[in-house]
C-alpha positions as CSV (number, residue, x, y, z in Angstrom):
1,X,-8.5,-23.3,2.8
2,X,-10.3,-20.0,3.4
3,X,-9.4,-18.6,-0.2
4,X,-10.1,-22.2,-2.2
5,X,-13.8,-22.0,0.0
6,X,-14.7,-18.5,-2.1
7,X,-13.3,-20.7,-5.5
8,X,-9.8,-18.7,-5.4
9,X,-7.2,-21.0,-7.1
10,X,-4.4,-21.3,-4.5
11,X,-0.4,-21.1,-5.5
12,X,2.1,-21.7,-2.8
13,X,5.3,-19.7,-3.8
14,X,8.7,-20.1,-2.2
15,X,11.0,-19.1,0.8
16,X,13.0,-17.1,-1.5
17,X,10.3,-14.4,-2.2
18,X,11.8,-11.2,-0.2
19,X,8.5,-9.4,-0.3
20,X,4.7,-9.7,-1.4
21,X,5.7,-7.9,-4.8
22,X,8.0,-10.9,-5.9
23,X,5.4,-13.8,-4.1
24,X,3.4,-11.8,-6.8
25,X,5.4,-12.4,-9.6
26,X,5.7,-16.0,-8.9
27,X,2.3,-17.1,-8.5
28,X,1.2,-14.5,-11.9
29,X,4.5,-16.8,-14.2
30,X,3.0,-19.7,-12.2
31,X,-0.4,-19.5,-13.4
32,X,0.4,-18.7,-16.7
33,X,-0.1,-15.0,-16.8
34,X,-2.5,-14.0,-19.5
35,X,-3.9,-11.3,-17.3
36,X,-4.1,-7.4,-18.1
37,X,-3.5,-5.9,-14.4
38,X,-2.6,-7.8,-11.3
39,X,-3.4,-6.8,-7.9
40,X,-1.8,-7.6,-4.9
41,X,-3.9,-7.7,-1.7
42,X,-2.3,-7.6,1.5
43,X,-3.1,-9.7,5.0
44,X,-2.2,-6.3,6.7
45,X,-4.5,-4.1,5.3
46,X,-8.0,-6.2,6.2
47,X,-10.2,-3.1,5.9
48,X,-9.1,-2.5,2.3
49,X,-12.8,-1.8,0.7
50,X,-13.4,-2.5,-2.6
51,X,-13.6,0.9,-4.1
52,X,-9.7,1.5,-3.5
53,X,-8.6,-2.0,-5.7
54,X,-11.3,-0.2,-8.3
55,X,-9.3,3.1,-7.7
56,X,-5.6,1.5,-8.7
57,X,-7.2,0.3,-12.3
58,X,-9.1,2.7,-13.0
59,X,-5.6,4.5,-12.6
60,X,-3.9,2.7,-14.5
61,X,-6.3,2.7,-17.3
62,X,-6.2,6.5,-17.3
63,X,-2.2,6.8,-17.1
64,X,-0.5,4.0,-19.5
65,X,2.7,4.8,-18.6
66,X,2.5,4.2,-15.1
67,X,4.1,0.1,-14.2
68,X,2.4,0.5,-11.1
69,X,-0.2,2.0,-8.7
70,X,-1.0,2.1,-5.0
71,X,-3.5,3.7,-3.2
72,X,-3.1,7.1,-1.4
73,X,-5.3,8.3,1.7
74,X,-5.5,12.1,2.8
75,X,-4.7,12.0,6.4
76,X,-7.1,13.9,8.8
77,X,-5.2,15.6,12.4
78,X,-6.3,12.6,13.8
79,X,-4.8,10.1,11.8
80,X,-1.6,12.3,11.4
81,X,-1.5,12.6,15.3
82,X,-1.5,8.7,15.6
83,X,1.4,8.3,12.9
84,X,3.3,10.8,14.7
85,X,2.2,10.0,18.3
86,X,3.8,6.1,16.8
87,X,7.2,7.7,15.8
88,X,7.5,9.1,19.1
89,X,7.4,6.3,21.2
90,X,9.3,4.5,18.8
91,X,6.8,2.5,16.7
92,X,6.1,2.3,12.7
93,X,2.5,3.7,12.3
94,X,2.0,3.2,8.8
95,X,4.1,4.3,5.4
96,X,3.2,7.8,3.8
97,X,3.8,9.1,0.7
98,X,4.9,12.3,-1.4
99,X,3.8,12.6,-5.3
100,X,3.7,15.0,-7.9
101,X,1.3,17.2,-9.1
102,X,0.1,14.8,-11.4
103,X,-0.1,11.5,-9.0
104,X,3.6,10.3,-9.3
105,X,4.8,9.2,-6.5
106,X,8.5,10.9,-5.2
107,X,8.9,9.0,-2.6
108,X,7.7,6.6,0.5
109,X,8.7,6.5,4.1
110,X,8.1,5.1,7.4
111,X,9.0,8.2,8.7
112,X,5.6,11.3,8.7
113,X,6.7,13.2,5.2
114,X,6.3,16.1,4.3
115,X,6.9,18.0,7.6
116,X,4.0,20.3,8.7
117,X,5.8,22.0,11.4
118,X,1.8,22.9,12.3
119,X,-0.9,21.4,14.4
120,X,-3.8,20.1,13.0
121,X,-7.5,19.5,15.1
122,X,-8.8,15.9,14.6
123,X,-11.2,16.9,12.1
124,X,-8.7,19.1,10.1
125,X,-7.2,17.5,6.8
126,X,-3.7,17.5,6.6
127,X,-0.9,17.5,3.4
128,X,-0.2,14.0,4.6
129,X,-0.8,11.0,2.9
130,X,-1.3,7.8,4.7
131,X,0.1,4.9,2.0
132,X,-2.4,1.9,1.9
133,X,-0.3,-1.9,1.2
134,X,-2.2,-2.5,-1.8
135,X,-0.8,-2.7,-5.6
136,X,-1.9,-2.9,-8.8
137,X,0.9,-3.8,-11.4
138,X,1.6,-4.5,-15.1
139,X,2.9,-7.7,-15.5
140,X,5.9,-7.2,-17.8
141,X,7.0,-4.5,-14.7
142,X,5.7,-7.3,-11.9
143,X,8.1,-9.6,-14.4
144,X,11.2,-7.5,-13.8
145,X,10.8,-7.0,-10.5
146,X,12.7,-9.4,-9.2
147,X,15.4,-9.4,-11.2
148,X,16.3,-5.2,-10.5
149,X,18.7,-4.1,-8.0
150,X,17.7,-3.7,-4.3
151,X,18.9,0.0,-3.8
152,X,19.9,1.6,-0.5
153,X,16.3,3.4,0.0
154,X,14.6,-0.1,0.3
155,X,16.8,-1.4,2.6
156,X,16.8,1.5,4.9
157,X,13.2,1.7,4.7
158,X,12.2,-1.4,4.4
159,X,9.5,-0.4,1.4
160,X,9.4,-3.1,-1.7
161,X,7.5,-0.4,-3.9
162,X,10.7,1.8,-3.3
163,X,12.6,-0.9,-6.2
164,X,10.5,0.8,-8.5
165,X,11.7,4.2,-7.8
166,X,15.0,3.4,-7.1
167,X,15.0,1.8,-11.0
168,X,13.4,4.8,-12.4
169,X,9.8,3.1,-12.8
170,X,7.1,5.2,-12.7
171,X,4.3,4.6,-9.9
172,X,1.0,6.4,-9.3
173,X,-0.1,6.7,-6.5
174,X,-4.0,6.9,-6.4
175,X,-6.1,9.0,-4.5
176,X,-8.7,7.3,-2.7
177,X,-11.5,8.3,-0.1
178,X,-12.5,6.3,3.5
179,X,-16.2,7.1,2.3
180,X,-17.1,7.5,6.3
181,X,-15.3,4.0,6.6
182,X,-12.3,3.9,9.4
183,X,-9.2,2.6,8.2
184,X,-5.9,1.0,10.0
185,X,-3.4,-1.3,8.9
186,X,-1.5,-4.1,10.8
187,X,2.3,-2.9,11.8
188,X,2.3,-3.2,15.5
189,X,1.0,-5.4,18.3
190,X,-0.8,-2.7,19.5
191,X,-2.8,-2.3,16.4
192,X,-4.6,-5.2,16.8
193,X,-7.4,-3.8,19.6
194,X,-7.9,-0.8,17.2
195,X,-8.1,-3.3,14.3
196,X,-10.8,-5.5,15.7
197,X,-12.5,-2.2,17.4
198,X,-13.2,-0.8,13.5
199,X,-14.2,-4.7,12.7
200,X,-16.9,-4.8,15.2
201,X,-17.7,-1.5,14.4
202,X,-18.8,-3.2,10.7
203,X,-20.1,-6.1,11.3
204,X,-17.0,-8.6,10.6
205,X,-16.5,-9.6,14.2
């Protein structure tokens, strides 16, 4: 109801969809497709901001051969601190990410990669990237999706963009800016305060 009241046109795809990459592909074959780029918008990443769905095509207009982007955010020691203050009490703090020198992504993981084996002050930027649950895809790739192998790596992590590198796809992972906007995603109970903290902070209370 919320989406139709904005004048979105609503599919309802089925229980068989393991992941928001293959609900996706569904709703794209069931409206017809037609479209250039499809982006995928997650309900765990609220405070996406516009500029990083503009930062994923723009990407992909720049790099044809890339089936796929996501968005990639430089942590600062505070962020990092939170990610790796989350893996040692036991928690998932958010997925990061490791890509080449020209954006391609080499790998995602719920664990904090690389490893700094340094402290970092709050205000200090780190080599860590923070992975943001937003996706921007081609849709002959979005079409195959489904159909490729689940590999070992997306089991274990649990990571549906990790079918693309496990089936030699190539994904870019797009640096984006905060812009002096605080960001957190949804992957734990205790989230939700911080979550509605930055909310309130904005205006969307």
């Amino acid at each position: 109801e919320a989406a139709e009241g904005f004048g979105a046109e609503v599919v309802m795809t089925s229980e068989t969809c393991a992941n928001g990459t293959e609900r996706c592909a569904e709703a794209h074959a069931a409206l017809g497709g037609g479209y250039d780029i499809v982006v995928n918008l997650q309900g765990d990443a609220p405070l996406t901001p516009h500029w990083f769905v503009e930062g994923l095509v723009q990407g992909l207009k720049d790099m044809p051969e890339a089936e796929i982007a996501t968005p990639v955010l430089r942590c600062d020691g505070a962020t990092l601190n939170s990610l790796l203050g989350d893996r040692k009490a036991g928690r998932v703090g958010g997925t990061t990410a490791v890509f080449s020198a020209d954006n391609r992504a080499l790998y995602f993981s719920k664990e904090v990669v690389p490893y700094t084996g340094k402290p970092y002050t709050e205000a200090e930027m780190t080599p860590v990237f923070h992975h943001v649950g937003v996706y921007a895809y081609r849709p002959q790739a979005l079409a195959q999706y489904p159909s490729w192998p689940v590999g070992l790596l997306e089991q274990l992590e649990g990571l549906e963009q990790l079918r693309f590198l496990e089936n030699g796809r190539s994904v870019l992972c797009a640096e984006v800016e905060a812009k002096g906007r605080e960001f957190w995603e949804l992957n734990n109970p205790e989230d939700v305060p911080k979550l509605e903290a930055m909310m309130a902070k904005m205006g969307l209370e």
